[in-house]
N, C-alpha and C positions, 0 to 999 in steps of 0.2 A: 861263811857266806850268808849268814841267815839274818833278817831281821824281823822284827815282832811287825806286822801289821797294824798301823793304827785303827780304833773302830769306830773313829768318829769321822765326819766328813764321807764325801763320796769317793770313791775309788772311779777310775772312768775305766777299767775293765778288770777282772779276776781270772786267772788263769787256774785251770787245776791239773797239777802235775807239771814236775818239774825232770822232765826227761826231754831226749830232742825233740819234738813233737812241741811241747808247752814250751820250751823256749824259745823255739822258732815262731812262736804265735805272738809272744811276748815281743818277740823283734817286732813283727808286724804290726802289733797293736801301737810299739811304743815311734813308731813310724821311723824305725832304722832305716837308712839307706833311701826315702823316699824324700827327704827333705824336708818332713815335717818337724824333726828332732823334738823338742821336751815341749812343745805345742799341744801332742797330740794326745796327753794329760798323762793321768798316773796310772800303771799297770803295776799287780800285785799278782807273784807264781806263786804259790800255794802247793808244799811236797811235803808227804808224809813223813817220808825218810831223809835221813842227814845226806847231803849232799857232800864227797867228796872236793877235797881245796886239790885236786889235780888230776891226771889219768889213770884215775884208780878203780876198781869196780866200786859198784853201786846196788847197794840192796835193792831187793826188788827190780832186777835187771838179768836174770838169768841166759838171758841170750845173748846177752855180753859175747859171752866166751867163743861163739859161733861167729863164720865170714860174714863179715856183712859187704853190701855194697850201694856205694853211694853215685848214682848213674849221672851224666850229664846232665839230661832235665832235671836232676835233683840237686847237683850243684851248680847250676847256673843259678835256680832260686836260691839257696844258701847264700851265695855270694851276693844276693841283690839285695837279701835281708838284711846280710852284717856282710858287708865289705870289705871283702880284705883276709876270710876267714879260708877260704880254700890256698889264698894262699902262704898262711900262715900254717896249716894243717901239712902243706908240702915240704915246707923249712922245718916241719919239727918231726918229717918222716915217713907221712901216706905218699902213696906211689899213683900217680894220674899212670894207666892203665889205657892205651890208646887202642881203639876199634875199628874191625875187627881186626887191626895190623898185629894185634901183640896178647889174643886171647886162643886156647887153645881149645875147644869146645866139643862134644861129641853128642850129640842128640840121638833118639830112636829112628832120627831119620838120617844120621850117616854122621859125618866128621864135617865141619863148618872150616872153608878156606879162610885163611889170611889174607885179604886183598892188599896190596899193597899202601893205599891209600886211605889216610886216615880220616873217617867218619864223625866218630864219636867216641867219647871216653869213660872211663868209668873211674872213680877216684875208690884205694881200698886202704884199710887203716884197722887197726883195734876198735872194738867200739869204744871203747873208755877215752880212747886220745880223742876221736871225733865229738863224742857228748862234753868233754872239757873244754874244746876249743869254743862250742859253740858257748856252752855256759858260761865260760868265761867273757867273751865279749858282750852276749845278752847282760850279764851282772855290773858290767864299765858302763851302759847308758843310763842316764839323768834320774831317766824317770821312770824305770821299772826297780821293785823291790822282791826281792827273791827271801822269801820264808821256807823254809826247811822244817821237818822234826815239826809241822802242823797239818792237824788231821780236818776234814772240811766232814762235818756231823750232816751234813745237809745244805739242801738251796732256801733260801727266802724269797716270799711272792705268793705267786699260786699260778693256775693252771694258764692264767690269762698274760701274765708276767714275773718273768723272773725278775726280784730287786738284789740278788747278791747273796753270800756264803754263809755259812755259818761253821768258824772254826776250832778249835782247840790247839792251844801252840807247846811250845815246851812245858810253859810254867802252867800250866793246865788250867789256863783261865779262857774261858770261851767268849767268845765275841763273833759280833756280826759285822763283816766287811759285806756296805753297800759297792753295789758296781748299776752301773749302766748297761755292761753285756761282760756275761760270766760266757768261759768257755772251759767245758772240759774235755783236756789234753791228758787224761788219765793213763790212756793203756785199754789193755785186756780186759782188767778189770774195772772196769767203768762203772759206776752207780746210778750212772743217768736213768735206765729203766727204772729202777726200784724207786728213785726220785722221782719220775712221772707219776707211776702209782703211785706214790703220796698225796700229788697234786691230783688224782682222778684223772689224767691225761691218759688214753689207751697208748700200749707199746706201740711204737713203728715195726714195721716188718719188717723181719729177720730173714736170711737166707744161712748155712751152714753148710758146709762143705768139709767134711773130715776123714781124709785117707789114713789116718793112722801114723801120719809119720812120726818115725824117731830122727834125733840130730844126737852127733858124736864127735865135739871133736878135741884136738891135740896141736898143742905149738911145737914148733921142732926149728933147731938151729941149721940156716939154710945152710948150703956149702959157700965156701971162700966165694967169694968177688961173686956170686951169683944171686943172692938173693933179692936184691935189689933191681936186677935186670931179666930175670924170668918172666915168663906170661904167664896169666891167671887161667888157671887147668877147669874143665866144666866136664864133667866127664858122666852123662845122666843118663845115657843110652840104654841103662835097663830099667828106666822109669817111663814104662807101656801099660799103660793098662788093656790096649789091645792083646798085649800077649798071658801067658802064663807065668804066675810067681806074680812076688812083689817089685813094685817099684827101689830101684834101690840107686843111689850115687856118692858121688866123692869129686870134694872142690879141693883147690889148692890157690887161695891166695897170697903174696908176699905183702906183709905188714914192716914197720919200723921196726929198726931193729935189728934186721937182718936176720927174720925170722919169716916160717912159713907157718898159716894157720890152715888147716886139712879139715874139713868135714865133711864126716860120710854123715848118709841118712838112708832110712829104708821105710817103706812102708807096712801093711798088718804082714807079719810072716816071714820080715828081711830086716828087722830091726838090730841096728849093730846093740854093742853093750858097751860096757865101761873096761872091759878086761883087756891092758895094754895088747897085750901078746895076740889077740885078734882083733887088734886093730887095722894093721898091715893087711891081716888074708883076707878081711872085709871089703878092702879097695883091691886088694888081688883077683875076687873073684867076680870082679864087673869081668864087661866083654873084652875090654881094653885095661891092661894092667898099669899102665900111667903111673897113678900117683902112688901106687903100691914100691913103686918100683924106683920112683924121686923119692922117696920118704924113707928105704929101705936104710940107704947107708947115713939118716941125718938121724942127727944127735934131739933126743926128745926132751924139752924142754917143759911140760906139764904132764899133768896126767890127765886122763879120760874125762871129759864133763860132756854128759846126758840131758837131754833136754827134751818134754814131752811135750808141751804147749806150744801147739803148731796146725791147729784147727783153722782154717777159715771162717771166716762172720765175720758178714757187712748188714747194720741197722742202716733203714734206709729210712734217716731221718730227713733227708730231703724231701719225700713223700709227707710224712705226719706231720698233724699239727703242734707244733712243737712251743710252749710257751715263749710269746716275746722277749729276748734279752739272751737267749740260751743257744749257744752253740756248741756243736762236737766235732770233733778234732783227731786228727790219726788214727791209730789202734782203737779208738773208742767209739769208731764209725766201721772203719774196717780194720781187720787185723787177717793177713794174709801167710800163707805157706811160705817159709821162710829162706827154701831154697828158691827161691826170684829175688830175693834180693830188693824186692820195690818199696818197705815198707818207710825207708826214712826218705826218701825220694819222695813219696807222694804225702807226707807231714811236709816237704818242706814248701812243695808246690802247694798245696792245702792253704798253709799260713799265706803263702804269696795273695793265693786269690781273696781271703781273709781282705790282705793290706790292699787292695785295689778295689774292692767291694767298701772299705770304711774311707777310701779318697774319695769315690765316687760318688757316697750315699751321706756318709756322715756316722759318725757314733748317736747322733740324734735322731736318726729315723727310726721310729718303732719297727720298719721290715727289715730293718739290717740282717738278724741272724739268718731269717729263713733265706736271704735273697743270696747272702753268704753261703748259706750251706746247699745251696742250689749250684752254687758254682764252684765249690769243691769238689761236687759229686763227680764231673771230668775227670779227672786226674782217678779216683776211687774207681772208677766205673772200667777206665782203661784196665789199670793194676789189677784189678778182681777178675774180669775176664782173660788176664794171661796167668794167674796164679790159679784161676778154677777150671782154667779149659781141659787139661786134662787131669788134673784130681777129682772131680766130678765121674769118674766110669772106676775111681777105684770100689771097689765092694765096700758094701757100707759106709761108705763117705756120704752117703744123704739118705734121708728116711725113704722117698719112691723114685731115687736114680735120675739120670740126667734127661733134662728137657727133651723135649723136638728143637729146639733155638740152641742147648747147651749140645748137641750133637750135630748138627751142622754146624754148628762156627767151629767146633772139635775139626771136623773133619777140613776143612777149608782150613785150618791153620795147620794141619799137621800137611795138607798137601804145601802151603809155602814154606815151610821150613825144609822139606824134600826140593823144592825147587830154588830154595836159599843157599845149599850145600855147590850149587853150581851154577849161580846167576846174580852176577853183584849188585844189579839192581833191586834186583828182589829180595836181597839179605841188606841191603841199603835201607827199605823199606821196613823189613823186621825192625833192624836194631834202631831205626825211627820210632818206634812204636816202644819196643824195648827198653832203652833208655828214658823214655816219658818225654822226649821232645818233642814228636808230634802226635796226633787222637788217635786212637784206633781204627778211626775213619781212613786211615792215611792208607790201612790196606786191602780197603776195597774200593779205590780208586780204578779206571778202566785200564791203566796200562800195570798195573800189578796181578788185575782179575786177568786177563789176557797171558800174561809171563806165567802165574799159576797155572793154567791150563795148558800151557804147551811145557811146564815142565822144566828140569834142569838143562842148562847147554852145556856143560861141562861133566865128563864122566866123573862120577863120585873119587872123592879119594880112597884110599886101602887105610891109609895108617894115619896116627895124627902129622899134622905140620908143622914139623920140629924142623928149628935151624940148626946148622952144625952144630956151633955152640952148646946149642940145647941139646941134641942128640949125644954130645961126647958125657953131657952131666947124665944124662940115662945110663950110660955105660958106666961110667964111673960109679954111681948107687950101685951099678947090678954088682959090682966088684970083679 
């Protein structure tokens, strides 16, 4: 997949990092799906590491291995970048996951109903099949060029302006790709700080939020004719920081394959490990034994893969003054707790508003970046307050503990989610919000602040919401 960048001539934009995130940016820049096609100049992705020719893992990707989940707001933009891509990802296996009709959920605030009537969805896959689809179709347009196995030494410019890269490829010869607007779509580890400091530009403000969690998980061969047709198990009900002990859960979604992918997690004091044989009693000793109990009689296809980078940090470079030409991107803006599930959701939303920001303004306006990165902050801003609302009160997850603001919207969410368990309009509105379809804003509207305060109309349920079917495959595992 890799081609050498050329270093002469201008690039009209540089992408850094070649994960979903940088290629979803690539779609936008290179004006997929918007009707601007090979017009809308040359885009060059810039990735350190070899990029796999299929659904294969990827160095430098260790959360691979871990559920992911790609929500409606997040493929509705997918698909509006590269067309055709969701449903290209369903023919070769991901499962569209229909809301709340066919997810099995258990919160600390009770067991979430099945309403009959379908909402919203959530599309679930391997990561590796999802990054291939997209990579694959970002690498089929005109005018983007995907470099692999090239390392980016630094930005060119200065504090006033960024002019472009400076990289090193296979053949270790270095060169400078000018762009017009560099974005980096890096990850976690992002250089863009260390890059400002170069330029004298002060850091933007940081926020952190680190509860400590661990991620643990295991593929397993689903049972006959079922794996395909199960609902996605959420079972998080000992993740309080109100109470005593740590936070601790266990997911269950059905990938290609006809395979189930399980991960448990815990926070400081409840962290699973790697050793198969407690694996099972880890998800046995939530409040509800669920997945302990599906996973019991299936055939284990992997073994244990551990994963500790799972910190929140959001740089709030929408605030700083950030050189013209420079934008940031995904995980390299925010990088969130990994059981929510929002992080490729809001890359892909991210890029979208990217591609609506350079129809509207131009690749020629020196305020592109900052007007861009103003308007991604939406999507970040949503995702951070439901992935920190309650990791924020675990102990030690921030240096002097949660706000006066980070503890009222704590408590005001955990009373809708008590009132979601028994009011489909009010769990209508969650999984609005949830999904990244609509702001945050969507649930403090008057008739949600109203439904929160009087509460659930439906007596909680006792047990999960298993249909026959589902219930005979529980018996069945128990043996």
């Amino acid at each position: 997949m890799s081609s050498s960048p050329r270093s002469t001539g201008r690039h009209t934009s540089v992408v850094v990092g070649g994960g979903l995130a940088g290629m979803l940016t690539a779609a936008a820049l290179a004006g997929a799906g918007s009707g601007a096609g090979s017009g809308s100049g040359e885009v060059v992705v810039v990735e350190r590491d070899a990029l796999p020719d299929g659904p294969f893992p990827r160095k430098g990707l260790p959360q691979a291995h871990h559920a992911h989940l790609l929500w409606s707001g997040g493929a509705t933009a997918v698909d509006s970048l590269l067309p055709g891509t969701i449903g290209a990802l369903r023919e070769d296996g991901a499962h569209r996951i229909s809301l709340p009709t066919n997810m099995v959920g258990l919160s600390p605030e009770g067991w979430f109903r099945r309403w009959a009537r379908e909402s919203h969805y959530v599309l679930v896959a391997s990561r590796d099949l999802l990054d291939w689809h997209v990579r694959r179709a970002v690498a089929a347009l005109p005018n983007v060029t995907v470099a692999d196995r090239t390392e980016v030494l630094g930005l060119t410019g200065g504090a006033r302006r960024v002019t472009g890269v400076r990289v090193r490829g296979a053949d270790a010869v270095a060169r400078v790709l000018d762009a017009d607007l560099v974005v980096d779509a890096s990850g976690r580890a992002s250089r863009t700080p260390r890059w400002l400091e170069e330029f004298g530009v002060p850091r933007a403000a940081v926020r952190t939020v680190d509860p400590g969690l661990v991620y643990a998980s295991r593929i397993f061969r689903a049972p006959k004719d079922l794996g395909n047709t199960f609902p996605v198990v959420v079972n998080v009900q000992a993740a309080d920081p109100r109470r005593e002990g740590p936070g601790r859960s266990a997911t269950l979604v059905p990938i290609e394959g006809d395979r189930w992918l399980v991960t448990l997690s815990g926070t400081r004091g409840g962290e699973p490990g790697t050793d198969p044989e407690a694996f099972g009693d880890f998800a046995r000793a939530l409040r509800h034994p669920i997945v302990s109990e599906l996973i019991a009689g299936a055939e284990p296809l992997t073994d244990v893969v551990l994963t500790r980078t799972t910190v929140n940090r959001r740089h709030h470079y929408e605030k700083a003054a950030l050189p013209a030409g420079l934008l940031v991107l995904g995980d390299a803006v925010a990088a969130y707790n990994p059981v929510y599930g929002h992080g490729m959701s809001v890359a892909a939303q991210s890029a979208l508003a990217l591609r609506d920001a350079v129809a509207r303004y131009g690749l020629s306006d020196p305020r592109l970046a900052a007007r861009a990165q103003r308007a991604l902050a939406g999507p970040v801003a949503a995702a951070w307050a439901l992935s920190t609302g309650n990791d924020v009160f675990y102990p030690g997850a921030t240096e002097s503990g949660p706000t006066a603001a980070e503890r009222a919207v704590a408590a005001y969410v955990r009373r809708l989610m008590r009132t979601s368990t028994g009011n489909g309009r009010v769990a209508r509105a969650v999984t609005d919000v949830m999904t990244l379809e609509r702001p945050a804003s969507r649930l403090f509207t008057p008739p949600v602040l109203l439904a929160a305060l009087l509460g659930p109309r439906r007596a909680q349920l006792t047990g999960p919401p298993l249909a026959p079917a589902e219930l005979a495959a529980v018996a069945a595992a128990r043996g």
